[in-house]
N, C-alpha and C positions, 0 to 999 in steps of 0.2 A: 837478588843475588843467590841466596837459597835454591829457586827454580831450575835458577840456569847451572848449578853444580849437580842438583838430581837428576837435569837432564844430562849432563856430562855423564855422570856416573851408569845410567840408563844406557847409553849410547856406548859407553866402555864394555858393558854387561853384555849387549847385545854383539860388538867387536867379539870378544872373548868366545862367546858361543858359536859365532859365526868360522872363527880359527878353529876350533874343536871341528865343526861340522865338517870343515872341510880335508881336515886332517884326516878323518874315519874316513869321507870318499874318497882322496887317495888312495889309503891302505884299500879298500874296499876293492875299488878300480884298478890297481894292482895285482889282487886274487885273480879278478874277475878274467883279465889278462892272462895270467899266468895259468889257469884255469880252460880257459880257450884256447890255450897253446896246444895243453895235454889233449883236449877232445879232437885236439885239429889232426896230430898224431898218431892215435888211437884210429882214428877213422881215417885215415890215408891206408896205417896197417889192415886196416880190415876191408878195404876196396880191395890191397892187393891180396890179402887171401880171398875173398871173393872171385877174382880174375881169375886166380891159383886152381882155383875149386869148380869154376867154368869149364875150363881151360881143359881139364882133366874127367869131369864127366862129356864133355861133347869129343872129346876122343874114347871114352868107353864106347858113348853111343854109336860113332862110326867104327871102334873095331867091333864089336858087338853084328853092325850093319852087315860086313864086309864077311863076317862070320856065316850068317845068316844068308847072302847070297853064294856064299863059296861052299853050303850044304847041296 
């Protein structure tokens, strides 16, 4: 009888640790998420300044061009 309560007890231990772990990968999993939103954000704003910044040197370069042949 002995055996079979320390394995109970063993088996509770393990339960318990197990609830703990999974509790931290939530929280964790949660950050991680919330975390990846922000970069997702961030890099969408920074493609469209990219575009922004394209956009406006390839028209220096063509007035620049237009410049250039109108001498």
């Amino acid at each position: 009888m002995k055996s079979a309560e320390l394995e109970l007890k063993k088996l509770e231990s393990r339960i318990d640790e197990l609830i703990r772990i999974s509790g931290r990968l939530g929280e964790e999993n949660r950050a991680l998420r919330a975390s990846q939103r922000t970069l997702q954000m961030e890099r969408a704003g920074l493609l469209e300044k990219n575009d922004r910044a394209r956009n406006r040197v390839e028209a220096m370069i063509m007035h620049l061009n237009s410049m250039e042949h109108s001498t």
